[in-house]
C-alpha positions in Angstrom: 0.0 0.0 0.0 3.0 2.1 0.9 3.9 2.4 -3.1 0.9 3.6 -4.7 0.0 6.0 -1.5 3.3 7.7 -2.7 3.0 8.0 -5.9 -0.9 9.5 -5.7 0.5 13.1 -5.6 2.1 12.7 -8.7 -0.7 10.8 -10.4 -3.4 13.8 -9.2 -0.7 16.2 -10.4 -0.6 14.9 -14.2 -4.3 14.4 -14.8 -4.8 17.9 -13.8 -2.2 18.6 -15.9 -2.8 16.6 -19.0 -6.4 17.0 -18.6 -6.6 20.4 -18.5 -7.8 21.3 -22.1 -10.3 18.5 -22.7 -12.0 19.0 -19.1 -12.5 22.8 -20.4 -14.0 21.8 -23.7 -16.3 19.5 -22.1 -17.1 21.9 -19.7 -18.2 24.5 -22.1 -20.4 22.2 -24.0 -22.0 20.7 -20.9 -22.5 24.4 -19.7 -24.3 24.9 -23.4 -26.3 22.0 -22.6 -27.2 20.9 -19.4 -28.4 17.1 -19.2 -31.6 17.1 -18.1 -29.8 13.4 -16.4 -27.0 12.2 -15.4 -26.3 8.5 -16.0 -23.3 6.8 -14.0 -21.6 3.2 -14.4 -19.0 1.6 -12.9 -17.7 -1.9 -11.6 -15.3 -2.2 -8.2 -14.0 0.7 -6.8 -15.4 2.8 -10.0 -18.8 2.0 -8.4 -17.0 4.3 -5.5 -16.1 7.4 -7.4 -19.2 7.1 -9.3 -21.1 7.6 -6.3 -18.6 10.9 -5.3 -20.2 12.2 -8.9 -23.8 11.6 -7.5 -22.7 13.4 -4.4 -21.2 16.3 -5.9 -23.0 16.9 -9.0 -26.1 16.7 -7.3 -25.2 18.9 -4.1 -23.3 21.9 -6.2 -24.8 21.8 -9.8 -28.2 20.5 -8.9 -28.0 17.4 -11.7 -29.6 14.7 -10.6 -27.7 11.6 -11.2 -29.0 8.2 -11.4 -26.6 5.3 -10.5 -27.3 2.3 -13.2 -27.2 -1.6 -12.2 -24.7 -3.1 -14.5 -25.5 -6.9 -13.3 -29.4 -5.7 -14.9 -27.9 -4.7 -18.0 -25.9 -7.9 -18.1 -28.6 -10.2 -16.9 -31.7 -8.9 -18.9 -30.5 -5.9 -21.4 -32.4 -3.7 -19.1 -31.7 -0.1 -19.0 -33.6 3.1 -18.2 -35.0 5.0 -20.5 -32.8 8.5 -20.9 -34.1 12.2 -21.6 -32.6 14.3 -24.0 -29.8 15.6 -23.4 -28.4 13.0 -21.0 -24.6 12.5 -19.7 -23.5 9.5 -19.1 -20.4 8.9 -16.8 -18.9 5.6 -16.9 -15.8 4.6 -14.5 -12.6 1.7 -15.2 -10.4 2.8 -12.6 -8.2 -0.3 -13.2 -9.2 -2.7 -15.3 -12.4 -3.1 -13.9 -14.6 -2.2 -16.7 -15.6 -5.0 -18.4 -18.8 -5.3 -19.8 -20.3 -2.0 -19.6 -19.3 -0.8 -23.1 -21.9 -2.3 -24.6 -24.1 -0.5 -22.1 -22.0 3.1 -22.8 -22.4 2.3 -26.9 -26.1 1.5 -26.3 -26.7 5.6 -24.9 -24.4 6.8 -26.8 -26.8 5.9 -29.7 -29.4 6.9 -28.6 -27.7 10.7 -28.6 -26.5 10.4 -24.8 -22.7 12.0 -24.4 -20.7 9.3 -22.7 -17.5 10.2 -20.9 -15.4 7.4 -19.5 -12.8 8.2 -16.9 -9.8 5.1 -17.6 -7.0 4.4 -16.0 -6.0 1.9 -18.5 -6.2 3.9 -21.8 -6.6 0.5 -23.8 -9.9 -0.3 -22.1 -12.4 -1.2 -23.7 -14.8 1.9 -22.4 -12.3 4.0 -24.1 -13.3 3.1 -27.2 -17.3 2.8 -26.3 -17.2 6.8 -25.1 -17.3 9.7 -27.2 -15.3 11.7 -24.7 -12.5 9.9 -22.6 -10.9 11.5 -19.6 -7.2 9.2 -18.8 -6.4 8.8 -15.1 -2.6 9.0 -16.3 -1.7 6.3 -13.2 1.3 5.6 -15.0 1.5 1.7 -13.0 -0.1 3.0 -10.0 -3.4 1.0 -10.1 -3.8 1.7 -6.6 -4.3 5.2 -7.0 -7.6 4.7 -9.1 -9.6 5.5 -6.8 -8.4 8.6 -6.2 -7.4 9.6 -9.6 -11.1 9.2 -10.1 -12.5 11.3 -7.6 -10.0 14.3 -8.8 -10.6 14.0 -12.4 -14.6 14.0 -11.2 -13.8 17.4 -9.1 -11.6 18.7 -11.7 -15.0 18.3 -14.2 -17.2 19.9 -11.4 -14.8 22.7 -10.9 -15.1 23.7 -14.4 -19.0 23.4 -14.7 -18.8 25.6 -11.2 -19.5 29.8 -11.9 -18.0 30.0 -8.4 -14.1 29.8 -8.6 -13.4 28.6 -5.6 -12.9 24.5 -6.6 -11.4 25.7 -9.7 -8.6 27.7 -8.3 -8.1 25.0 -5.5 -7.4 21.8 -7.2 -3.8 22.6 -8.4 -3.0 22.6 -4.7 -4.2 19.2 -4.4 -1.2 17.4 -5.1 0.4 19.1 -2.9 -2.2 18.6 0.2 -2.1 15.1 -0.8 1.7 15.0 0.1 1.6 16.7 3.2 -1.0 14.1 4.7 1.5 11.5 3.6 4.5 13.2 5.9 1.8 13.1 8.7 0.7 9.7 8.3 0.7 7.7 11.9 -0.4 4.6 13.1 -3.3 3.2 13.5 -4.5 1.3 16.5 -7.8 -0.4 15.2 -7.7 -3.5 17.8 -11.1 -6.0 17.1 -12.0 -3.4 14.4 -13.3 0.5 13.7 -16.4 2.6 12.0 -15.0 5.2 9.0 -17.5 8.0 9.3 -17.5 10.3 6.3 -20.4 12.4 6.4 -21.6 14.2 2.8 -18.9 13.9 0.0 -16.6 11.8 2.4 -19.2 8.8 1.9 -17.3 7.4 -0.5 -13.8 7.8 0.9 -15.0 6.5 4.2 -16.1 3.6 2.0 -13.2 3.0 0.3 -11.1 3.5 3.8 -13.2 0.6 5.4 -12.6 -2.0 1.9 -8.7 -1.2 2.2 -8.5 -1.9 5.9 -10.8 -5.4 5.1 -8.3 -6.4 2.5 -5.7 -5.9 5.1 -7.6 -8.4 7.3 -9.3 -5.9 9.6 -13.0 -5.7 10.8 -13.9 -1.8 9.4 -16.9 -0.4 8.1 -17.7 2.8 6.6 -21.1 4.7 7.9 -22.4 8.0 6.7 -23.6 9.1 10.1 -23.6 8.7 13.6 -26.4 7.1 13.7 -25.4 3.6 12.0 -22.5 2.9 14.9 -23.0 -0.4 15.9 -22.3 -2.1 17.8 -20.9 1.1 20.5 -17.3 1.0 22.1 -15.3 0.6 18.2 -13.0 3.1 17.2 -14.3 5.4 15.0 -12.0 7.3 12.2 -13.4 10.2 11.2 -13.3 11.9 7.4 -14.7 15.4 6.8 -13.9 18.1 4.8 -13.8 21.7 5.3 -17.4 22.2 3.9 -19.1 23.2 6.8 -19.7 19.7 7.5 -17.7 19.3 10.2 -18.7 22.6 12.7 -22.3 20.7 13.0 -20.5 17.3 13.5 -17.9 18.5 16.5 -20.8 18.2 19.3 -21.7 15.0 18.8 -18.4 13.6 18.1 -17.7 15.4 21.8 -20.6 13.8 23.4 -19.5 10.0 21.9 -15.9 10.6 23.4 -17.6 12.2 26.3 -19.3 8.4 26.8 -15.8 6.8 25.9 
């Protein structure tokens, strides 16, 4: 884990980089034409930063965004009807892909524009989209996941009127580095809850799966409310979006009842 947790920086830092010009023309056409939906799918961990789209486009652009079932699709050539204009996001963070380009050439003939967010530029969804955003992980599969959630925020930030996203993300890389040179152990003893309230859903998410495949007990809960059973650890993740103020009580009260 060690490996690919280093080289993260440096993947978020070329996306951005190499990105750049195709995430602004896709931006200006979206702005054009809002979709009146916004279609996402994903396998593994895409299934993840999919759900970080739902989360964001739906909270700061007001799109709503309807996650598709895959194994349907598969299983029974089902698939929702779409309006017109639609967007459809599909996510192969590593190889994990397979099968839903048929689903992404199905929408995208029907008049759908289909963006697929690789990190494997030879997969098969790159060929299925009309627009393809690369996660440039240059061997760092690990770092899908979160290659995926910045080339998602890096899209937002250019749909956004309000700069603020826009003009943070080239400090990202950065950030990302510094929480490296901080990173400390871990006591996690029979097992621990990830909270990540709002956006941090899916990071909690992804948090808890990592720690599982490291043969730990670890589940990742979007509120207080799902601890259980009491007495676990619990690892917080929240951002500086307000969030966290309204979340500070009751995280004193729980300590405050060890």
């Amino acid at each position: 884990m060690a490996s690919w947790t280093a080289e993260a920086p440096g993947v978020v830092e070329r996306l951005l980089k190499e990105n750049a010009p195709e995430v602004r023309s896709l931006a200006r056409f979206l702005s054009r034409r809002n979709p009146a939906l916004v279609l996402a799918a994903a396998r593994g961990r895409g299934g993840l930063a999919a759900l970080y789209a739902k989360h964001l486009l739906e909270a700061r652009l007001l799109w709503p965004v309807l996650p598709l079932a895959l194994p349907l699709f598969a299983l029974y050539g089902a698939r929702p009807k779409a309006p017109f204009p639609s967007l459809l996001l599909a996510y192969d963070l590593a190889g994990e892909g397979a099968g839903a380009e048929e689903l992404v050439r199905a929408y995208r003939g029907e008049g759908a524009l289909t963006l697929a967010f690789v990190g494997r530029e030879e997969s098969p969804l790159a060929g299925a989209a009309e627009a393809v955003l690369p996660l440039h992980l240059g061997g760092a599969e690990g770092a899908g996941f979160l290659a995926g959630l910045a080339a998602t925020a890096q899209l937002a930030a250019h749909l956004l009127e309000e700069p603020r996203l826009r003009e943070a993300l080239p400090a990202l890389p950065e950030a990302m580095a510094r929480a490296l040179e901080g990173e400390e152990g871990l006591e996690v003893g029979e097992g621990l809850f990830v909270l990540g309230p709002g956006f941090a859903y899916p990071v909690a998410l992804e948090a808890a799966l990592r720690l599982k495949e490291a043969g730990l007990r670890a589940e990742g809960v979007a509120a207080l409310e799902e601890l259980f059973p009491a007495g676990l650890p619990l690892l917080v993740l929240v951002g500086r979006d307000g969030v966290l103020a309204g979340l500070i009580p009751a995280l004193e009260g729980l300590k405050a009842r060890g």
